[in-house]
Each structure stands twice: as structure tokens, then as C-alpha cells.
C-alpha positions as CSV (number, residue, x, y, z in Angstrom):
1,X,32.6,99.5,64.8
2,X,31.5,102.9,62.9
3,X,30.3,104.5,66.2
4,X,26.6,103.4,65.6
5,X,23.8,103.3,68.5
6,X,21.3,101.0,68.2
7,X,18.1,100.5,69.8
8,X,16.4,97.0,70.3
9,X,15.7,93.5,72.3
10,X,19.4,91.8,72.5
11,X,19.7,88.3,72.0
12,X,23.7,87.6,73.0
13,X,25.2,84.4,71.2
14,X,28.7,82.6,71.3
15,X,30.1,84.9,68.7
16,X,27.6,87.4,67.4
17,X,24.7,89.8,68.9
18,X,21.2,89.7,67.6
19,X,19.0,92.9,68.1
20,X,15.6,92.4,66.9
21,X,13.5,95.7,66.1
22,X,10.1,93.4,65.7
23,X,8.8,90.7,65.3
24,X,10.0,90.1,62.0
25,X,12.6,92.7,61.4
26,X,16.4,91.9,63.1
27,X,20.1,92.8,63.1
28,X,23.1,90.4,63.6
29,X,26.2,91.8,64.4
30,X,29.4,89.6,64.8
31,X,31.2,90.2,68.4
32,X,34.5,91.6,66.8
33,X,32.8,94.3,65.5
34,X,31.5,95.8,68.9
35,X,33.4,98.3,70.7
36,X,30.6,98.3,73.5
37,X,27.1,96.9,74.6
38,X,24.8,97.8,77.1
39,X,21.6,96.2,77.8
40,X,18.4,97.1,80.2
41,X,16.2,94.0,81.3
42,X,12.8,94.3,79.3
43,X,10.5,91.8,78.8
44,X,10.0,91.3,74.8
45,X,6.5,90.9,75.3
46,X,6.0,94.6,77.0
47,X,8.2,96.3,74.3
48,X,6.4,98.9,72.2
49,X,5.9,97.1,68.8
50,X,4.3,94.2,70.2
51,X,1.3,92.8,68.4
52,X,-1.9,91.0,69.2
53,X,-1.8,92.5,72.4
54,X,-4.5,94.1,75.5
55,X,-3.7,97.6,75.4
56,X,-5.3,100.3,78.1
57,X,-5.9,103.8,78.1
58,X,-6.0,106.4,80.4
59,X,-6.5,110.5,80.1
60,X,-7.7,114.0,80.7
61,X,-8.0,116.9,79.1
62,X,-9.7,120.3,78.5
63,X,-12.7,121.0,75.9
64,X,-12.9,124.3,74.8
65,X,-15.7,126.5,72.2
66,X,-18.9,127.4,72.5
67,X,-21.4,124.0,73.5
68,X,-23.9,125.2,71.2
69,X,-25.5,128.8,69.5
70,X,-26.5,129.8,73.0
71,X,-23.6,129.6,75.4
72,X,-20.8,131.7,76.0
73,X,-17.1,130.4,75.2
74,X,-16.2,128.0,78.1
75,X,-13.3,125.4,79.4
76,X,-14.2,122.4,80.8
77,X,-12.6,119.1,81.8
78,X,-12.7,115.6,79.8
79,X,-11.7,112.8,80.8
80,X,-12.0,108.5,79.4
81,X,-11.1,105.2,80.2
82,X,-10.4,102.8,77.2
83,X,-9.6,98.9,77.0
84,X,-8.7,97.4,73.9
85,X,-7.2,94.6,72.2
86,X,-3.9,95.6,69.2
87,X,-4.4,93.6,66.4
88,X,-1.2,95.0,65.0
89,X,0.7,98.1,64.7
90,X,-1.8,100.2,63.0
91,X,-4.9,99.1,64.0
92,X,-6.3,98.3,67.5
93,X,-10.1,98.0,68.9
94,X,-11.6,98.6,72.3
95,X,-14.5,100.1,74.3
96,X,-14.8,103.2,76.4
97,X,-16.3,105.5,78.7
98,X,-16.1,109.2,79.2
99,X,-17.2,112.6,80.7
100,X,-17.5,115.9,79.5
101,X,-18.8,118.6,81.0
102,X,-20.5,121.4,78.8
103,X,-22.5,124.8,80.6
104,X,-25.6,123.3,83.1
105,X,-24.9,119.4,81.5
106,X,-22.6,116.3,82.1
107,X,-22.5,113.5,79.3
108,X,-21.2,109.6,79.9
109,X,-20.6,108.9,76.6
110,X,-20.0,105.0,76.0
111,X,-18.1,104.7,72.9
112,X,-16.5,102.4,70.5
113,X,-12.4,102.9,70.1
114,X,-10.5,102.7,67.1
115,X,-6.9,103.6,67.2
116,X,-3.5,102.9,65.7
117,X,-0.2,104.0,65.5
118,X,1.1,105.8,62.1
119,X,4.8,104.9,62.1
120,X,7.4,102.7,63.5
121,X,9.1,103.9,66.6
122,X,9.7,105.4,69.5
123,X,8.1,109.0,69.1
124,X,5.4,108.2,66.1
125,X,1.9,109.4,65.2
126,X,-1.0,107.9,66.0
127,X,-5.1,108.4,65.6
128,X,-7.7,107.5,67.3
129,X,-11.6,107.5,66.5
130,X,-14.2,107.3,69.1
131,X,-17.9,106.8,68.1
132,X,-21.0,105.6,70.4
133,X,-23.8,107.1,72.5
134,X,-23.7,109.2,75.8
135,X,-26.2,109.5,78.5
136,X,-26.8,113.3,79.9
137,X,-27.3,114.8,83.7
138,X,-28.1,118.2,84.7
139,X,-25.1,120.6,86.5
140,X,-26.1,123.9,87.5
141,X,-28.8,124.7,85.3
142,X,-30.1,128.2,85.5
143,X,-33.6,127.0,84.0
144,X,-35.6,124.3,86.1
145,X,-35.4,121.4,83.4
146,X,-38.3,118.7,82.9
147,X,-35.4,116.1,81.6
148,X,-32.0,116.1,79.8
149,X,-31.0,113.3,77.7
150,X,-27.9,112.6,75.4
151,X,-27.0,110.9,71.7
152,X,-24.9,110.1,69.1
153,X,-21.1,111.0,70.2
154,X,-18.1,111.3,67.9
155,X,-15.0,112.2,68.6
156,X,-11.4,112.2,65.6
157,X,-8.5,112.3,67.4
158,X,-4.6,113.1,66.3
159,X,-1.9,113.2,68.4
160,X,1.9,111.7,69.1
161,X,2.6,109.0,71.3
162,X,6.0,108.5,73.3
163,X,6.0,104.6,73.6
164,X,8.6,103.2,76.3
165,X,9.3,99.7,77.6
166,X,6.0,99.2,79.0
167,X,3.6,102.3,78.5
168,X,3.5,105.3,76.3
169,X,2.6,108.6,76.8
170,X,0.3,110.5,74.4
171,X,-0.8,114.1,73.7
172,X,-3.8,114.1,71.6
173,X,-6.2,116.8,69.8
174,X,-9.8,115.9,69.5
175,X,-13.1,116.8,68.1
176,X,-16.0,116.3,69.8
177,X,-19.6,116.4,68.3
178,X,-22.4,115.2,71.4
179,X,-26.4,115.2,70.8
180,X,-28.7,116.4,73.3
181,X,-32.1,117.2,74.0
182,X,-33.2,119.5,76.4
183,X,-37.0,119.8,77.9
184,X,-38.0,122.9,80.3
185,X,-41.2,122.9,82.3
186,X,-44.0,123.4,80.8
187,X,-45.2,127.1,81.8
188,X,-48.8,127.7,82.3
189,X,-50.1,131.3,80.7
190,X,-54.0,130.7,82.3
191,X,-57.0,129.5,80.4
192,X,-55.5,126.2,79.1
193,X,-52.4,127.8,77.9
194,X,-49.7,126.0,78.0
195,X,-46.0,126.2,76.9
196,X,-44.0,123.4,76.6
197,X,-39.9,124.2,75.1
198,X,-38.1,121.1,73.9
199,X,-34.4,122.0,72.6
200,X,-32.1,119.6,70.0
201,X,-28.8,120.8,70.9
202,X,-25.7,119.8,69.0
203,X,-23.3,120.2,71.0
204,X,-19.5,120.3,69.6
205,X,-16.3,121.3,71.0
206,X,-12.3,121.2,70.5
207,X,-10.2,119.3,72.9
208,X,-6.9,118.8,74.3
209,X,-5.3,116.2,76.5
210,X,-3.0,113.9,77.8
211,X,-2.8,110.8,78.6
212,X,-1.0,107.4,79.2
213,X,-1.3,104.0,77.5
214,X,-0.2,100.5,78.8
């Protein structure tokens, strides 16, 4: 009757309108006091404040920084797959995978997910905290290598997340800290002399991406 829009799952009785925001949380309005009503068919169950629900995650992104104290400053492309159950609001937990690509390595990080939206609503904040272990292959090294593996990965993640009827987009900023070790050929001086250079790289770098939840 004032003019007011609002937003929510309709439930149309004899003589009043119930919008519920939640769960828990709803609004009834008696019918003489609306001057219009329009309704889109969603299912209740798919709307963006459901709890105790699967949840899966899709994106892609850039990482960008120097690898580690020997390389040069360097884009590359990220990308993960995450599937997860939303114990409420706030808090959901999953699993993962990954890749990232860093100068002369690729890492398939498998990865614990932690993640959870910050407010109620449609546009809200949310984080997200990724933590596990990655397995490393070679890319274009310039040195002939002996063996590359990976480590620990971590990766803190802010961003803001669009949620619609039945998936949200996301843009999120990351951190991302990888172990590796590194292990060139041995190199043979003469006379028994022999070389062997094994490298601990820490490995961290910014990134950026986007991506799409359902």
C-alpha cells in the first residue's frame, strides 16, 4: 500500500500473502493492502538461502607475481572444481581440485574447501579457504630436470557472490602459497665429481577470478 517492493518465495492464501525470506524469517501481508503482485515460478528448495544443501563450484582465473626469487613477473591461468555440502548460510565444506600454472611447472593441487557467505542477500560477501596438497609436472623447462614434485597448498579467498534462483555468480581474490621441490641432473665435473642441485621452492602468487556456483 506504501509503494514497497518486496523480494521473496510467495505463498498466496484466501485473504492474505505470505512471503517468506528463509527458512525461519516471513512476511504476511493482508490482500487489501496490495496494489500489485507478481510472481516468477521458483522452486523453494533452489532459492539462494537454502540450507543443508550440495553446493558446486566452478571457475577460472589469472595468478599473477613472481613464482619464486628466481623468475620474472608472469600471468598464468588457474582454474578448480569444488563439491561441497552447506551446512548453513555461513559455513559450507567440500573437496577440490585445481591447476595452476607457474614458469616451467604445473601443480594439481587437491584441496580441502571451506567457504561461506558473510551476509544475507542477494549481492553479499563471502570467503572461502582452500588448504591441501598438490602434485607437480614439468612445462617447458629450460634446465633438463631429474624430478619435480609438489606440497602443502593454501589458498584465502575474498570475493562477492551474485546468488540468483538457482546459481550464483562469484568474483573472488585469492592467495596462493604452493611447495615444491625441484631436482636438476646431476652434472659430472671428471674424477668422481659430481654435482647434484636440489631446489625448495615456495612458490606464492596473487590471483583473480570468476566463477559460478550451483
Amino acid at each position: 500500500h506504501n509503494g514497497s517492493i518486496i523480494w521473496g518465495i510467495s505463498e498466496v492464501r484466501q485473504d492474505e500473502v505470505v512471503v517468506h525470506f528463509t527458512e525461519q524469517d516471513s512476511l504476511i501481508i493482508p490482500a487489501e493492502n496490495i496494489k500489485s503482485f507478481k510472481t516468477n515460478k521458483l522452486n523453494p528448495e533452489s532459492y539462494q538461502d537454502r540450507v543443508k544443501a550440495l553446493y558446486y563450484q566452478v571457475s577460472t582465473g589469472v595468478l599473477v607475481g613472481s613464482s619464486h626469487q628466481y623468475s620474472g613477473n608472469e600471468a598464468s591461468f588457474t582454474g578448480s572444481f569444488v563439491s561441497g555440502y552447506k551446512l548453513k548460510q555461513r559455513l559450507g565444506l567440500g573437496l577440490g581440485v585445481g591447476v595452476d600454472f607457474y614458469p616451467g611447472q604445473r601443480h594439481i593441487p587437491i584441496f580441502l574447501d571451506l567457504q561461506g557467505d558473510l551476509l544475507a542477500g542477494r549481492i553479499t560477501p563471502f570467503y572461502q579457504f582452500n588448504v591441501g596438497y598438490s602434485w607437480a609436472e614439468e612445462r617447458d623447462a629450460p634446465i633438463e630436470l631429474e624430478s619435480l614434485s609438489g606440497g602443502f597448498y593454501l589458498k584465502p579467498s575474498v570475493g562477492v557472490r551474485w546468488h540468483f534462483a538457482r546459481y550464483s555468480w562469484f568474483l573472488r581474490l585469492s592467495y596462493i602459497r604452493q611447495e615444491s621441490t625441484t631436482r636438476y641432473e646431476p652434472i659430472d665435473f671428471g674424477n668422481g665429481n659430481i654435482m647434484t642441485n636440489v631446489e625448495d621452492r615456495v612458490l606464492q602468487r596473487a590471483g583473480i577470478s570468476l566463477g559460478v556456483s550451483f
